[in-house]
C-alpha positions in Angstrom: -3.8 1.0 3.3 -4.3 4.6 4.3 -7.4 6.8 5.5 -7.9 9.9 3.9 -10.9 11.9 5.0 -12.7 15.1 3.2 -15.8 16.8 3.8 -15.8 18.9 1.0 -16.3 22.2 2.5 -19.7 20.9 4.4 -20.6 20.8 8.0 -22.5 18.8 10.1 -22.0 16.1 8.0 -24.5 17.2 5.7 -23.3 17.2 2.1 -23.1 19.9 -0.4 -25.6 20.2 -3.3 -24.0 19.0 -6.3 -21.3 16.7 -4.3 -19.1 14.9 -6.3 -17.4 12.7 -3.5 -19.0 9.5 -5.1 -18.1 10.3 -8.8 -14.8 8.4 -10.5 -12.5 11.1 -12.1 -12.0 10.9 -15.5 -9.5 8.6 -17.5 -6.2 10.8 -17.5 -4.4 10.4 -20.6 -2.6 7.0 -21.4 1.1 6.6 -20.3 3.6 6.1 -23.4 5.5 3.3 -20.9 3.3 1.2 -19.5 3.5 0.7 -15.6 2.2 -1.1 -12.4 0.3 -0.3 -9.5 2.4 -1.1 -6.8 0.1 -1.1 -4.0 -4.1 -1.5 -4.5 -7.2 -3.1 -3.1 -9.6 -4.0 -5.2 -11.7 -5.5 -2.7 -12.6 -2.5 -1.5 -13.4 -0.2 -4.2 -16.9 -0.4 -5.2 -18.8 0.0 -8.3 -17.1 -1.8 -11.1 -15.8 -5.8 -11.4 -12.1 -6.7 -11.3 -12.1 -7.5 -14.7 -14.0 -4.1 -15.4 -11.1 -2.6 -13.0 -8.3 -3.7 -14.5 -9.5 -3.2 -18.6 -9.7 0.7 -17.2 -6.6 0.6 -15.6 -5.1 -1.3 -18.8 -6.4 1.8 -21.0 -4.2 4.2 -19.8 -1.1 1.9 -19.8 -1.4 0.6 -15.6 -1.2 -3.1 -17.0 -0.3 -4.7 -13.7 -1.4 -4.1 -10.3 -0.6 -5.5 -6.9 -3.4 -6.5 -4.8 -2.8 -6.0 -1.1 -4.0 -8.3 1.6 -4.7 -6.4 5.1 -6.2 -9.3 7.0 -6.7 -13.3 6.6 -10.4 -12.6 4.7 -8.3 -10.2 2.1 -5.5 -12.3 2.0 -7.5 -15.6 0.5 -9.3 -13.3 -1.6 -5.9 -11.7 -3.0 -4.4 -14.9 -3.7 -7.5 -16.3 -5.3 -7.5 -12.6 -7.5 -4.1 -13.5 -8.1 -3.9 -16.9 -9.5 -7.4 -16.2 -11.5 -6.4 -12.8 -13.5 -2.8 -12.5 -15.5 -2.3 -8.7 -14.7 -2.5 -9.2 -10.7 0.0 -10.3 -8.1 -1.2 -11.0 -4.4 0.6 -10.1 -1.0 -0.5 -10.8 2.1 -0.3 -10.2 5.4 -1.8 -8.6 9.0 -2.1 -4.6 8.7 -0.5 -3.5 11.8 -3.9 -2.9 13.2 -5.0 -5.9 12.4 -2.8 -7.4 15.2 -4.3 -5.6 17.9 -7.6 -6.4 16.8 -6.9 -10.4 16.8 -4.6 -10.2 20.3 -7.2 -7.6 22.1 -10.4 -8.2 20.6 -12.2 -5.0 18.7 -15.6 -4.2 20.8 -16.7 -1.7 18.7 -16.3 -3.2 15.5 -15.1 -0.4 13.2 -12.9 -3.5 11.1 -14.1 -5.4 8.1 -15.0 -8.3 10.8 -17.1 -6.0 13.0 -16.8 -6.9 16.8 -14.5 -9.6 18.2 -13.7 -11.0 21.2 -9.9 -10.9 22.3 -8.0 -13.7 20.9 -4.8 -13.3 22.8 -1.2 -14.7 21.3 -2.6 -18.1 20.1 -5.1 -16.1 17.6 -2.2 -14.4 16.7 -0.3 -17.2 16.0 -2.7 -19.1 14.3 -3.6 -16.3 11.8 0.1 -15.9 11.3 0.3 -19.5 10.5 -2.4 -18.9 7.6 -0.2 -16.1 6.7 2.6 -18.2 6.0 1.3 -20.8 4.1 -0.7 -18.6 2.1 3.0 -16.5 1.5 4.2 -19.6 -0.3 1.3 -19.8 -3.2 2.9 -18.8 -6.1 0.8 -15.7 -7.5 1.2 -14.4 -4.3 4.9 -12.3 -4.6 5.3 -10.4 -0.9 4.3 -10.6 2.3 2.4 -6.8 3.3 1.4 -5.0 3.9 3.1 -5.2 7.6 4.7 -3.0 9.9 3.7 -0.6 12.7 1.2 2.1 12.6 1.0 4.6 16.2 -1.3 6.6 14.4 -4.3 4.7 14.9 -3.0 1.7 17.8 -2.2 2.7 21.4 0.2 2.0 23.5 -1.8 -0.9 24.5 -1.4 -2.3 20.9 2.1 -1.6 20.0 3.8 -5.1 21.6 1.0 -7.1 19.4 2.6 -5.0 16.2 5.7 -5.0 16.9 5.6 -9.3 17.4 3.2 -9.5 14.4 5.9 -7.1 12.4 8.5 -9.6 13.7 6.7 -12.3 12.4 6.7 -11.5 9.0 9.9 -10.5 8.1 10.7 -13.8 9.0 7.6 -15.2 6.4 8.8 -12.9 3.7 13.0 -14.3 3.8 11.9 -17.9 4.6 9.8 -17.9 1.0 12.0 -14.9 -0.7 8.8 -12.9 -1.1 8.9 -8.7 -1.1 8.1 -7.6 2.6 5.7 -4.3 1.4 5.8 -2.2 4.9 3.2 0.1 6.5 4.8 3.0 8.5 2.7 5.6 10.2 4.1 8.1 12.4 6.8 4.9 13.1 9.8 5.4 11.6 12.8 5.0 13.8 11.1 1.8 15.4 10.3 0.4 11.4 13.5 1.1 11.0 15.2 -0.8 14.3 12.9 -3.6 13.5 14.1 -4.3 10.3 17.7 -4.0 11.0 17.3 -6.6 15.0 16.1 -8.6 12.6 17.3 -8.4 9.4 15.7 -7.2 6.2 15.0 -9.9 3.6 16.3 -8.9 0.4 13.5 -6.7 -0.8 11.5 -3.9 1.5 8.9 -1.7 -0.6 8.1 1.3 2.1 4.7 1.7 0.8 2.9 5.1 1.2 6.1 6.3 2.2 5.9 9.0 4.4 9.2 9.8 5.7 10.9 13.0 4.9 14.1 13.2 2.5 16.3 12.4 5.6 14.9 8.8 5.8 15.0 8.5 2.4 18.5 8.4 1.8 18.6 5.9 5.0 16.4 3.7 3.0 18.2 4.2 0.0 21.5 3.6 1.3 20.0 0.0 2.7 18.3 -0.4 -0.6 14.8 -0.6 0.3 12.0 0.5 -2.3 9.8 3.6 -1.6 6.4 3.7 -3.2 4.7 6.7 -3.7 1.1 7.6 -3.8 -1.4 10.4 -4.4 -0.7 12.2 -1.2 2.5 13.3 -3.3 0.2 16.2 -4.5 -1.6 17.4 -1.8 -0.8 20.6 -0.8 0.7 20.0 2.5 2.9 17.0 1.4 6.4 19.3 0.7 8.6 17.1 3.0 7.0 13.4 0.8 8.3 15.4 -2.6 11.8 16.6 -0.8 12.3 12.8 -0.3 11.1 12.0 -3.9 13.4 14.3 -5.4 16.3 12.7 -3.0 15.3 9.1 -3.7 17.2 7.5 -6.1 15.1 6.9 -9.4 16.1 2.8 -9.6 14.1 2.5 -5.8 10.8 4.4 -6.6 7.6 3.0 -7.3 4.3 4.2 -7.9 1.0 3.2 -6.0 -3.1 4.1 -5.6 -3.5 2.9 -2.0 -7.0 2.7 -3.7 -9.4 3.6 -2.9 -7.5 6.1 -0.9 -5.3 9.0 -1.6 -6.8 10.1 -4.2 -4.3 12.7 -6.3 -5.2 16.2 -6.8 -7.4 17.9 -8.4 -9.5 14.6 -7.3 -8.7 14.6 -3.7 -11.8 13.3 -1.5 -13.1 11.0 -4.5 -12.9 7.7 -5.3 -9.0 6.2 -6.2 -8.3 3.2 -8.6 -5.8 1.7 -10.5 -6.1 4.2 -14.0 -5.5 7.2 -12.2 -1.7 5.8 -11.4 -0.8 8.7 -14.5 -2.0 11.6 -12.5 0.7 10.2 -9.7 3.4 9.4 -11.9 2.8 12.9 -14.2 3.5 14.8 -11.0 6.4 12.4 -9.6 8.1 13.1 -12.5 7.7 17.0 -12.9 9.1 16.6 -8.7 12.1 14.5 -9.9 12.4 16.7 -13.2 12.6 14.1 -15.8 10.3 13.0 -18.2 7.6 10.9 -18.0 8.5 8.1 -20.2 11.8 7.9 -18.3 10.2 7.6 -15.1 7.6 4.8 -16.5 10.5 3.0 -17.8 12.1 3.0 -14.4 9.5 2.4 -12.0 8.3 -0.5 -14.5 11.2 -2.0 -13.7 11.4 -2.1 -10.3 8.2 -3.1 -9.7 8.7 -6.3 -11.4 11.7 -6.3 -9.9 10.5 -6.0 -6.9 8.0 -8.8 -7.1 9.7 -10.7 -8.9 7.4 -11.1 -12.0 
């Protein structure tokens, strides 16, 4: 999960006659290959059903999609998604920030909970615990998204992460489940995590934001990297440097939805059928053709998670 923020040429918060901010983009063109979306949340984007959700997505050839858990509340409710639709797969886990928040309370509410009191290491635990058990349902095929995020935790908040991050490694080798990781403005320590403790057999770098340097690390331990709309934002060179460097049998393709929203759409509303507007670009990036690239990343996603 990712926040992306726009304000669409306005200021003062007032919005600009006309806005289109709340509008869905239009269906792209159907893919030729059908894929998945490797990384989604349907429980957050509003204004249409699962089932309505995942006929649109099925229209343009996005025929699976992998709903991510970012807390215990999503993480019931992505298993339970899971085991009651045949195109979706569950993972669960704690976001990164979601640690912090459990071990150090959240007095000004901005999470899905709203305010909390601090729970210390025993609340930690105990939602870990849920974590695990709900790891071993069998719709549900990773354990993410995890990891460490310095972006939006403190200093204060990075031993919490780092123990929660710990945590679930071990979840996601003691069931064989995907570990899908969230890495913001955390590389190196991702990285040194993963190797003190020892990756389980299949890491998806989701969002992956590292440049083409870290790429070929993660390629060279065989870990996944999912890419999503940011790909085409102006300002995202050093994400399609590492594309082009990351080998085509370790690349995925993800919404994040509702956020990162690919260009021209940028700032409005993200969801599983506008995975072709991603992949179209991914594959002029990695100069091959789209059918080629669909036929790869298809693959590894359900190799990936195992379905």
């Amino acid at each position: 999960m990712a926040a992306t923020a726009s304000n669409n040429g306005t200021t003062g918060g007032e919005r600009k006659k006309n806005d289109d901010r709340d509008v869905p983009p239009p269906l792209p063109a159907p893919l030729n290959v059908p894929v998945a979306d490797s990384h989604t949340h349907l429980d957050m984007q509003k204004g249409s059903s699962v089932e309505d959700a995942l006929a649109k997505a099925a229209s343009v050839g996005v025929t699976t999609v992998i709903q991510v858990g970012c807390d215990l509340a999503g993480s019931r409710w992505a298993a339970e998604t899971a085991a009651a639709h045949e195109a979706v797969w569950a993972t669960v886990a704690l976001h990164p920030n979601e640690a912090p928040r459990i071990v150090l309370g959240d007095p000004d509410g901005w999470s899905r909970q709203g305010e909390r009191e601090p729970g210390g290491d025993a609340a930690l635990d105990a939602a870990l615990a849920e974590i695990d058990t709900l790891a071993a349902l069998p719709h549900v095929r990773g354990v993410g998204e995890t990891g460490l995020d310095y972006f939006r935790t403190g200093p204060e908040g990075m031993a919490a992460q780092e123990r929660s991050f710990r945590r679930h490694i071990d979840i996601a080798k003691r069931h064989g489940k995907a570990l899908v990781i969230h890495d913001r403005e955390a590389h190196d320590d991702v990285l040194r995590v993963l190797e003190e403790e020892g990756a389980p057999d299949r890491v998806v770098f989701h969002c992956y934001s590292g440049d083409a340097e870290m790429a070929k690390i993660c390629a060279a331990a065989g870990y996944y990297m999912s890419f999503a709309g940011n790909i085409t934002f102006k300002n995202a060179q050093p994400l399609r440097d590492a594309l082009a460097v990351a080998p085509s049998d370790l690349v995925l393709v993800e919404t994040d939805a509702p956020f990162l929203t690919p260009m021209p759409y940028r700032g409005r509303p993200n969801a599983p059928y506008l995975i072709p507007v991603t992949l179209r670009a991914m594959a002029e990036i990695k100069g091959v053709h789209e059918d080629a690239l669909a036929t790869a990343v298809a693959a590894n996603t359900a190799r990936v998670f195992g379905y």
